[in-house]
Steps between C-alpha positions, in 0.01 A plus 500: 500500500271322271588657170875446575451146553300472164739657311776325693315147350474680145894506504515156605276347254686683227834399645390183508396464159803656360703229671288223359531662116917561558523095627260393229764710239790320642331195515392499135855648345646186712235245343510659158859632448743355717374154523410479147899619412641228743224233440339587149146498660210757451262381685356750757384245823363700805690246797421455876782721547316783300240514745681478779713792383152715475467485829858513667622768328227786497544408861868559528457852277200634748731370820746721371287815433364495861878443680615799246174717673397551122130501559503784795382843424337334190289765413800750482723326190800636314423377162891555455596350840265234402705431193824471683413254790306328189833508317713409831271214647473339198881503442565357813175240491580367176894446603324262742275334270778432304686297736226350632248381170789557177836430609389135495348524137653228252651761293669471085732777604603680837337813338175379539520596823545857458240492281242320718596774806450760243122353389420476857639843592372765231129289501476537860588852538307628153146339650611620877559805354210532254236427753623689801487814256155444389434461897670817620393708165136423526543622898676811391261581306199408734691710809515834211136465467440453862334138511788420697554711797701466878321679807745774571557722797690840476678593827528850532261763471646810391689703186700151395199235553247771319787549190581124472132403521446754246785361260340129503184605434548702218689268300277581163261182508745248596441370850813382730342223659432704825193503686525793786273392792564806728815643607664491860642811680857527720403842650237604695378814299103522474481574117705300230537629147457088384137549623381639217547159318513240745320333826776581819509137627661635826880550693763294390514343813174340395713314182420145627146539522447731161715223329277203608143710494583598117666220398748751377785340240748773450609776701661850418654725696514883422559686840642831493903589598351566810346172607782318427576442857223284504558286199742239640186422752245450186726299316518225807164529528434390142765252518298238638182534284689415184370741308699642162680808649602795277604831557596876298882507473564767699482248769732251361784599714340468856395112471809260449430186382453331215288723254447522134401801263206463286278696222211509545315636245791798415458522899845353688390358807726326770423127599565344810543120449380261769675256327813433691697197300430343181208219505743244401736618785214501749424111432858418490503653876230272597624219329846542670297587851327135494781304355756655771278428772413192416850431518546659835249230649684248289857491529515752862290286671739314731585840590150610555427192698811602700425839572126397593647238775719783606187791572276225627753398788687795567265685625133426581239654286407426106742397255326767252415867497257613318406900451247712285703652250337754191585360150429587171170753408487522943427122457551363852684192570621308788897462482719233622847439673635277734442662863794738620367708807330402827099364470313800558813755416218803377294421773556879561367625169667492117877541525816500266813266623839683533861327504467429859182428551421341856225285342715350256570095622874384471401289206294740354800696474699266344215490238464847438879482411459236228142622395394178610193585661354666152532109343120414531444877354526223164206374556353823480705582159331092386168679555505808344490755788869603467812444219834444584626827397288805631433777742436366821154442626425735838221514703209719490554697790851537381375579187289826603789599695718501195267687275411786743883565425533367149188512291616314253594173721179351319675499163704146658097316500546486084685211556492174711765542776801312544707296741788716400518846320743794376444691829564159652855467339584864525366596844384161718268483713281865696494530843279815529264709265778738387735184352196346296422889355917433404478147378204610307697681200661197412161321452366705282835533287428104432161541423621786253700284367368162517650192290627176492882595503460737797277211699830257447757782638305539795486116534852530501520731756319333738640182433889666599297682801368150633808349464673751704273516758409859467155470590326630807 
């Protein structure tokens, strides 16, 4: 979106700025006060150092907003929120300026120190702080006077979706920032009472192609007590178009997940966040994804050379295997592993491998014990198809099995699969339609709860599982 990304470069530039004025503080109080105590100078002398410093460290404050996720949503800003992670990122930026640019200062007494932190701190929150208000003040007030607005579609059609559209369009002459394109129906009735007001875009089965046609923003979904039945199938549907999802509160209780109440505009809505780990987390994950496989290929590879001498002369055929596999957003991707079964072992069509699986080779089953066969699967993680820690990747056919059964087996594409995974750890591997429906449950509990800490205890896990040779 255009206007995101322009606002999105109006915080930056401000950001930046306000990083430039908080070093040029402490680097004047340093010049002018705590030299001038130690040395008895006055003289204010802009060094090399200075102007290095211009550039380095706006550059380390805007490489923190982005890991932190500060800029998304940008258009929808807290002014108090604001002022906290304003408060909270500067506390913890400036604790690292301060080891890094004034623990080294030539100092009269140690409490210079504290009071060049202190310089640096309160001057880089106040102008963070200042000019992120004027930023999200001046868009409050253009969104209330409805220069700013979001294309919005209602979902629902009846006595709800005709009293909430009612509600946000009445709000005295202060607009909410909505934009209502046309609503979508979940029944199939003839006449909606949400005609009276808006275009019916069609059958919210049609969600995909509404979504992209109207370039639609933000969605809200007001079905009546009786459609509910049909909700948990137009919340997966939305789930991939990234759109803002909110709801009335009445149907709080029949989504789980992560959710959030907000006001909006005296009106409490429910909001379904896509977002499931903190930015910083998220680039952590990566981080720890190309670092550990690069290790993999570094320090395993007598191993891997071993294992590849192995496959190549135990049995004829291709050291690798390599399979389409659906990733991320129904990205397809080819996946790798060192060759376990007979060439040609689905010559007969797509099928699942069992315990005792005929087409299994005598090394390939000592592989499958030891995982060893998913090794190259790291090269896949080194590229960005898969992580280390996440649901595992399945085939499409597979996949259209699973979701005639389990609608909601599309809620695993929000994140990049993984070599290894809760259901993984807690179930192993599914030798039949029925067991992946099973294993499922435990996917999406990760993904529910998706962090750092839980990606190490299922590390663990497997790690104690390999080393037993409890794999199959």
């Amino acid at each position: 979106m255009k206007k995101a990304a322009l606002q999105t470069i109006k915080y930056q530039v401000w950001d930046g700025l306000a990083a430039i004025l908080a070093y040029t503080t402490l680097f004047v109080f340093r010049k002018l006060v705590v030299e001038a105590e130690k040395f008895g100078l006055t003289n204010l002398e802009f060094s090399q150092s200075y102007y290095i410093g211009l550039v380095v460290i706006p550059v380390f404050w805007l490489t923190i907003y982005n890991i932190t996720d500060f800029y998304r949503d940008i258009y929808r800003r807290s002014r108090l929120r604001d002022l906290f992670y304003s408060f909270n990122s500067s506390l913890l930026g400036s604790i690292f300026i301060f080891f890094t640019l004034i623990l080294d200062d030539p100092v009269s007494s140690y409490t210079d120190y504290y009071r060049g932190f202190l310089v640096y701190f309160c001057s880089h929150f106040f102008f963070t702080a200042f000019f992120r208000t004027l930023l999200s003040t001046r868009t409050a007030y253009r969104t209330r006077s409805g220069k700013i607005a979001f294309n919005t579609l209602m979902i629902g059609s009846n006595e709800k979706a005709a009293e909430l559209y009612a509600k946000l369009e009445s709000r005295d002459n202060r607009k909410t920032g909505h934009h209502f394109v046309g609503f979508a129906s979940v029944d199939n009735n003839i006449r909606f009472l949400l005609e009276k007001n808006l275009e019916h875009l069609g059958n919210h089965q049609e969600l995909p192609s509404i979504i992209e046609k109207y370039e639609v923003e933000e969605v809200i979904i007001a079905i009546e007590s009786s459609e509910h039945n049909k909700l948990e199938e137009v919340v997966n549907l939305l789930e991939a178009s990234q759109v803002k999802i909110k709801m009335i509160p009445d149907t709080y209780d029949i989504i789980s997940g992560k959710v959030r109440m907000e006001s909006m505009r005296s009106i409490p809505l429910v909001e379904i966040n896509h977002q499931l780990m903190p930015g910083w987390q998220m680039v952590l994950k990566r981080l720890f994804d190309i670092i550990s496989s690069l290790l993999v290929f570094t320090l395993l590879s007598p191993l891997l050379l071993i294992v590849t001498l192995i496959t190549r002369f135990s049995d004829k055929g291709p050291v690798f295997f390599k399979q389409k596999r659906v990733g991320i957003q129904g990205k397809e991707f080819y996946m790798y592993k060192f060759r376990s079964m007979v060439v040609d072992a689905e010559k007969d069509g797509p099928q699942l491998s069992s315990e005792l699986d005929e087409r299994i080779t005598p090394w390939g089953r000592i592989m499958r014990k030891y995982r060893l066969d998913e090794l190259p699967q790291f090269y896949n993680v080194l590229v960005g198809d898969m992580s280390i820690v996440g649901p595992r990747p399945e085939r499409r056919y597979f996949m259209e099995l699973i979701s005639k059964h389990a609608p909601h087996y599309r809620y695993l594409q929000k994140v990049r699969p993984g070599i290894t995974s809760w259901g993984m750890v807690k179930f192993g591997y599914a030798s039949n339609v029925e067991e992946m429906v099973e294993r499922l449950k435990y996917d999406v509990i990760y993904i529910e709860n998706m962090s750092l800490l839980n990606d190490i205890k299922i590390l663990i896990y497997t790690v104690i599982i390999v080393l037993q040779g409890r794999g199959k």
